[in-house]
Steps between C-alpha positions, in 0.01 A plus 500: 500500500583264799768289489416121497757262641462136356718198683539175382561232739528168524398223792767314664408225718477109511534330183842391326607767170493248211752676336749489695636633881266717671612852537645641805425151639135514530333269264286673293124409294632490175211608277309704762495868466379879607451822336393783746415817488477767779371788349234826531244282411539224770743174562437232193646150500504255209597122558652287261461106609323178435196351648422198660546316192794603370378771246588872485292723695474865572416675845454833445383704791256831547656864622629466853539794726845463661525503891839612613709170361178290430257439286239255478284451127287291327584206255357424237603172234429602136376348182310576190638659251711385189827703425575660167176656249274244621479687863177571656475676831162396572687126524668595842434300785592646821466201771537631868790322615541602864768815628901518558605752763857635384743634802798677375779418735758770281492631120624161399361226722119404611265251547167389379226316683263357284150442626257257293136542531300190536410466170845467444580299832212227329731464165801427714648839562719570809604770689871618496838773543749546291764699468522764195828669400541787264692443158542835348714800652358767319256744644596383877311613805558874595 
């Protein structure tokens, strides 16, 4: 069975840390997240953030097929569903949100460009980089 490497990361860019001083002075998005996962099956990215109007959202994207130290996928936000026994799968919502094209500068440092589509760029959505950073030292690049 293939080994699957899973990284969690974080983004560090503009925004002050509301809990206090940034780390390694950059000023980080407190409450902004990434799970990834490189693995046989492709390059998956999940997105924990808020929308345009404050709320949580959830970008999660489809399988990528790594280039050398890029990738580019598609995001999509998601909604639907309740959690706990009341779940229903055919309650997901999968809204096309636009892509992110991740560049791996090492094993612990990158950055994201994210890409809206227009449907997106009519509610307000922007295009931006930041800068993600990995958390956990386990399972580190060969």
């Amino acid at each position: 069975m293939p080994q699957r490497q899973q990284v969690l990361v974080t983004q560090l860019a503009e925004g002050r840390h509301a809990h206090g001083p940034p780390a390694a002075g950059i000023e980080a998005r407190d409450g902004e997240g990434w799970l990834i996962d490189n693995g046989p099956l492709g390059f998956f990215a999940a997105l924990y953030t808020y929308d345009l109007m404050g709320n949580q959202a959830y970008l999660v994207s489809d399988l990528g097929e790594p280039d050398g130290n890029m990738v580019t996928v598609t995001l999509y936000l998601t909604d639907g569903p309740t959690f706990g026994p009341g779940f229903d799968p055919a309650d997901k919502n999968l809204v096309e949100w636009g892509t992110a094209k991740f560049t791996f500068t090492s094993c612990t440092e990158g950055t994201v460009e994210f890409t809206p589509n227009q449907a997106m760029i009519d509610m307000g959505y922007e295009a931006f980089t930041v800068t993600i950073s990995r958390l956990t030292t386990e399972n580190v690049c060969p």
